[in-house]
Every structure is written in structure tokens, then in C-alpha cells.
C-alpha positions in Angstrom: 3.6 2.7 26.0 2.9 2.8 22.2 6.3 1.0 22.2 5.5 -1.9 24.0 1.6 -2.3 23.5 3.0 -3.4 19.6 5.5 -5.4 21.2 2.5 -7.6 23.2 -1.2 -7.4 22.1 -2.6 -8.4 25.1 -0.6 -7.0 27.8 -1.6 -3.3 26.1 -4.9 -4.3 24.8 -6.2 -1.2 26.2 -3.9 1.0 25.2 -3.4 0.3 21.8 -7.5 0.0 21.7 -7.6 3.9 22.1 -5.3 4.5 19.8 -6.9 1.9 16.5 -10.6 4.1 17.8 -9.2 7.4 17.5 -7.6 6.6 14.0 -10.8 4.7 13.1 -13.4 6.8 14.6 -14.6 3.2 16.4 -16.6 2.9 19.9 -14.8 2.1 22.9 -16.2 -1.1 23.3 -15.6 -1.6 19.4 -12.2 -0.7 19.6 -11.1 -2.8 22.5 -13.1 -6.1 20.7 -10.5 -5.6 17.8 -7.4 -5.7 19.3 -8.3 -8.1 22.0 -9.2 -10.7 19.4 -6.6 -9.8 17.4 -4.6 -10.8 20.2 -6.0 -14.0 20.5 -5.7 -15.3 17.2 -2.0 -14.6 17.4 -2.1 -11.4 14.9 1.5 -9.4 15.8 1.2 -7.0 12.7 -0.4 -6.1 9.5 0.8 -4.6 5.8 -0.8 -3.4 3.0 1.4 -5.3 0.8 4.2 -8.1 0.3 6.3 -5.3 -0.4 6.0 -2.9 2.6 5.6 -6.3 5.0 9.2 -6.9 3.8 11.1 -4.0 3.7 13.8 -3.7 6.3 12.6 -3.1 9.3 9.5 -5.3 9.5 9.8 -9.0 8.6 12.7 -8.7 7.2 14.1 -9.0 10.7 12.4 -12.5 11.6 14.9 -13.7 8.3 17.7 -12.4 9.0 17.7 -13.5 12.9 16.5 -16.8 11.8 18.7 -19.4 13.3 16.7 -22.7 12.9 15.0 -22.9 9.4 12.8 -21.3 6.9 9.7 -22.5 4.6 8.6 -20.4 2.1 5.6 -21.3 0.3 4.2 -19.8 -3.2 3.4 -20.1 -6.8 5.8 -18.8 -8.8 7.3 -16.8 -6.3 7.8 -13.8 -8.7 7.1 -11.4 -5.9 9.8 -12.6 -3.8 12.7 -13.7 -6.2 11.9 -11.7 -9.3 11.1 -8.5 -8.6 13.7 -5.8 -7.7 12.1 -4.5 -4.3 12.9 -7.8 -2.7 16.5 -7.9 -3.4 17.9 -7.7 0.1 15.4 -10.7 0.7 17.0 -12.8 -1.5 20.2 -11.8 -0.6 19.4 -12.4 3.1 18.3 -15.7 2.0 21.3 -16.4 0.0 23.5 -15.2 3.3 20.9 -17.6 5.1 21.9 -20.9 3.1 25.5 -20.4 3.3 25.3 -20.1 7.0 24.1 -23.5 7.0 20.7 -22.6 7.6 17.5 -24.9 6.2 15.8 -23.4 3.6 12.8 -25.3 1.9 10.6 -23.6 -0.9 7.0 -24.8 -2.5 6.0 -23.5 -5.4 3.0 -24.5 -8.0 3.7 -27.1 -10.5 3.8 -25.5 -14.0 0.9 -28.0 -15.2 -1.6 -26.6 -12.4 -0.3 -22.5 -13.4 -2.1 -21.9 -16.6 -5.4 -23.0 -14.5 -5.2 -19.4 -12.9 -4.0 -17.3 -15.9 -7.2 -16.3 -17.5 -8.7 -14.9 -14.2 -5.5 -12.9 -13.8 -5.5 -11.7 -16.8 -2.2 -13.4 -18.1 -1.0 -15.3 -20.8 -1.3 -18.9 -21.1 2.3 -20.7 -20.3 3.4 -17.1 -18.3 2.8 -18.2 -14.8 4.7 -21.6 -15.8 7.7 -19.8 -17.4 8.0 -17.7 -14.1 8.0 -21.1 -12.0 11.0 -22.5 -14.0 13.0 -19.0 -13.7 12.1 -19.1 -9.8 13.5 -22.4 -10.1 17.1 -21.4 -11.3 17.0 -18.6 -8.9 16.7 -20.9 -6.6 19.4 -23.3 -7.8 21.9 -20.3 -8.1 21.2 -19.1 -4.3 22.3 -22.8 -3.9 25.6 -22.8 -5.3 27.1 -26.4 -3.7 24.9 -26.2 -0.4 22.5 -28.6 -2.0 21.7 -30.3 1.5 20.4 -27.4 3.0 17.2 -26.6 0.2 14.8 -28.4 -0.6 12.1 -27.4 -3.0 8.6 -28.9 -3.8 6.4 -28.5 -6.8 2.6 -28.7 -5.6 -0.1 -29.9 -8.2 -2.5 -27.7 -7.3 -3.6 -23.8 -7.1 -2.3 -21.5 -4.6 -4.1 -20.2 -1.6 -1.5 -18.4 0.5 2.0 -17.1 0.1 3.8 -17.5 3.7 7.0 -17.6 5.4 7.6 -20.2 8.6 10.2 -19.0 10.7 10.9 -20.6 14.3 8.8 -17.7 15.9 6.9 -15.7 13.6 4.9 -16.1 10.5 3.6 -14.2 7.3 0.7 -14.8 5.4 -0.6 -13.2 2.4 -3.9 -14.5 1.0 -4.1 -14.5 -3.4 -7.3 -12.6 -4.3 -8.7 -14.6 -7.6 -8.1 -11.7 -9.8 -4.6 -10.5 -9.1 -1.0 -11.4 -7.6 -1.2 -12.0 -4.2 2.1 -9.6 -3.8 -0.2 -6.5 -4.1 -2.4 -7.7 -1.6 -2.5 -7.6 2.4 0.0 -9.2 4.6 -0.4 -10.7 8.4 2.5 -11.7 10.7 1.7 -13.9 13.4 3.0 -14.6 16.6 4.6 -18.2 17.7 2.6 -20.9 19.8 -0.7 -19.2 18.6 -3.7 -20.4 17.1 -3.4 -19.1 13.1 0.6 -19.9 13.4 -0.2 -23.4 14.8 -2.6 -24.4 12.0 -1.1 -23.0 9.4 2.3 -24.6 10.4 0.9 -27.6 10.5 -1.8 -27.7 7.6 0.1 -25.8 5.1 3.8 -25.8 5.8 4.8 -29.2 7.3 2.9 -31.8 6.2 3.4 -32.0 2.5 0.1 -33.8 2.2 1.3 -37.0 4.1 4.1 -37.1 1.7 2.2 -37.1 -1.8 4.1 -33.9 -2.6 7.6 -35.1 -3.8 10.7 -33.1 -3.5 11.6 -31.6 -7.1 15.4 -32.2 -7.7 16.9 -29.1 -8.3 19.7 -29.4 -11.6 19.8 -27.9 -14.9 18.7 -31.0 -16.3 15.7 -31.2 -14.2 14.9 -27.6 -14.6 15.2 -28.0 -18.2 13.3 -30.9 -18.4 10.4 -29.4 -17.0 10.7 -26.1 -19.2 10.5 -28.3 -22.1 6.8 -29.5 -20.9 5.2 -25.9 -20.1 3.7 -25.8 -23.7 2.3 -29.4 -23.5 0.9 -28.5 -19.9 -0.6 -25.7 -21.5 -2.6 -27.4 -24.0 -3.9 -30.3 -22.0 -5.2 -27.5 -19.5 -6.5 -25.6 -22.5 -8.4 -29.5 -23.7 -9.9 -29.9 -20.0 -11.6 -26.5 -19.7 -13.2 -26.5 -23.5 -14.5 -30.0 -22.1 -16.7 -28.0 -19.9 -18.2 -25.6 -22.3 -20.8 -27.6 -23.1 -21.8 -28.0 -19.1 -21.7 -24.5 -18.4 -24.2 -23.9 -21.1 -26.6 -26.5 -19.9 -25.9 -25.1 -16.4 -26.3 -21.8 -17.4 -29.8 -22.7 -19.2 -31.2 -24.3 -16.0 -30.2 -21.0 -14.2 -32.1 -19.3 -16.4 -35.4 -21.5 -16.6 -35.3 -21.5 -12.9 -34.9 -17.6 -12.7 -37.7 -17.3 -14.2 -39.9 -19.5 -12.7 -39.3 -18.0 -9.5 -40.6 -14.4 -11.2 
């Protein structure tokens, strides 16, 4: 029954409510609430991080049975095509491509990156440098099959790394202070409401078509790794043009602080 009742939310609801309250020491009523609105929302599993959420055996599965097409969506995707733990996902996507399956890949553009360094805790031009190796991962995984990738450089900061497959989903929120690879993961079920919006609002529509595909050649690659220092300084210029607002913002706070004492 344990079995199934993971299989399908709903149809064990009860079940699988009994078992969450025992572990969580939750009332009946409490624990039956959880998983029935889990179950709504279209929540199939949870993880604890990027890494155990792809390990063999989990979501791994959805991308190697993926028959359609795949979207992955980042920043610099260093947690995915970087980092050791997640070679069998590359290679799975590799395997993917050459099977003549659609791949497409959004990652930050290297000018928005250094907006998020300081609050991570990185250096400035890092987060950009990462983008541009991502980028000739990407290009390598490749090889000829050009046609089948496409990749997209949004000019903006990240909210969620995902991956869209045909059935299921995974989402992994970015806390402000840290890599969102260390963080939670949630895999949702097809034809629900969190898939449907997110595929939708943050996979498919590329922002009615104001995010441009990036081409993907050495000479674009380079191009763009030749800019990370200038992108670096202009965001640099921007936010000392709003030291002299935060103090006047942080004097008002003040005067108003103590007024109210």
C-alpha cells in the first residue's frame, strides 16, 4: 500500500496521511490536510537537495524515459553541468540529444550575474565566468546536433531552477543567500495546477519572444566572455549610484523610528 499510495496522492491520501503523522508526530486531521493538498497542487515528491532529487532513481528516471523534449532552466547551471555528482545527468542528456531528442536550456545573462554575487557571497565576474563554461559544456554535448538545442540567455535574476519534461516537473527555488543546488527540490505531476503554470509562465513563453535564442559557437561564446569584465563594472557603476538613496532612505527610517517612540 506504501507502494502505491506514492505512486498516486489522492487515491492513498489516507494511507500515506498515517504514515507523514506518525513520522511528524501531526494530528489526524493535520495529517490528512497535508497530503490531500499536496495532492491537489500536483506535488508527486520532495528532496532535500538538487543532488539527492537527481540521483538515479528519482528524477533521473523522468530524463532518461523522456521521449518528447526537455527545458531546463537556470543561472549558470553549475549545479547541473559542473559539478561531479551530476555526471550521469549530463551524460543522460548527452545520450538524450543524440537520440534526436529536443533539448532547450535558459541560463542568466552574464550582465544580470554579478547583480547576485555580493548576497552570495561571491566574487564579482564568478557567476558570469560559470555561465560562459556552462555555455561550452553545452556546445560540446552538442557535437553536430545543432538543431535539436537551443539555448537562451535571460536578462534578468533567477527565481527557479526546473526541468520540463512531457510528464513530470522539478522545481528548486534559489534562497537569496546561497545556490539554489543546496536547497529543496519538488517534482510535480503532469496536467496539475503548479506544472501547468509553471510550464506556461516560466518555461514556454520566453516572455512573448523578448528573450532571443543565444547562438551557440566558439565565436559567440567567446564573444561574450570577452564582455564579463565590462558587465561587471557597469553593474558595479549602477549600484554605487544608489548609495546616496539608501542613506537618505535609511535617515527617514530612522527619524520616523523615533517618532513613533
Amino acid at each position: 500500500m506504501l507502494s502505491a499510495g506514492l505512486m498516486d496522492l489522492a487515491e492513498n491520501a489516507k494511507d500515506l496521511a498515517s504514515i507523514i503523522g506518525s513520522r511528524l508526530g501531526m494530528p489526524c486531521a493535520e495529517r490528512f490536510s497535508l497530503v490531500e493538498s499536496s495532492a491537489e497542487v500536483g506535488l508527486a515528491k520532495t528532496y532535500i537537495s538538487r543532488e539527492q532529487a537527481l540521483e538515479k532513481g528519482n528524477f533521473h528516471i523522468v530524463i532518461e524515459e523522456e521521449k518528447d523534449a526537455l527545458f531546463i532552466v537556470g543561472s549558470s547551471l553549475l549545479g547541473i553541468l559542473q559539478d561531479r555528482h551530476f555526471k550521469h545527468v549530463v551524460d543522460t542528456l548527452k545520450q538524450k540529444i543524440h537520440d534526436g531528442i529536443e533539448v532547450k536550456f535558459m541560463l542568466t545573462h552574464p550582465l544580470f550575474a554579478d547583480f547576485r554575487a555580493a548576497q552570495e557571497g561571491r566574487n564579482r565576474t564568478e557567476i558570469g565566468g560559470e555561465i560562459v563554461k556552462s555555455l561550452r559544456i553545452i556546445a560540446d554535448l552538442v557535437g553536430s546536433d545543432r538543431g535539436l538545442v537551443t539555448v537562451y540567455l535571460y536578462r534578468g535574476t533567477p527565481t527557479c531552477f526546473g526541468i520540463l519534461a512531457k510528464d513530470r516537473m522539478l522545481l528548486n527555488p534559489y534562497p537569496y543567500g546561497r545556490q539554489a543546488y543546496e536547497s529543496p527540490c519538488f517534482e510535480f505531476d503532469r496536467q496539475t495546477p503548479a506544472y501547468n503554470l509553471y510550464r506556461q509562465a516560466h518555461f514556454q513563453t520566453q516572455f512573448g519572444g523578448k528573450i532571443e535564442r543565444f547562438e551557440l559557437s566558439e565565436e559567440s561564446i567567446s564573444r561574450l566572455e570577452g564582455q564579463i569584465d565590462e558587465f561587471s563594472r557597469k553593474v558595479e557603476e549602477f549600484e554605487s549610484s544608489f548609495k546616496p538613496m539608501n542613506k537618505s532612505f535609511t535617515e527617514l527610517s530612522n527619524k520616523a523610528n523615533a517618532a513613533d517612540s
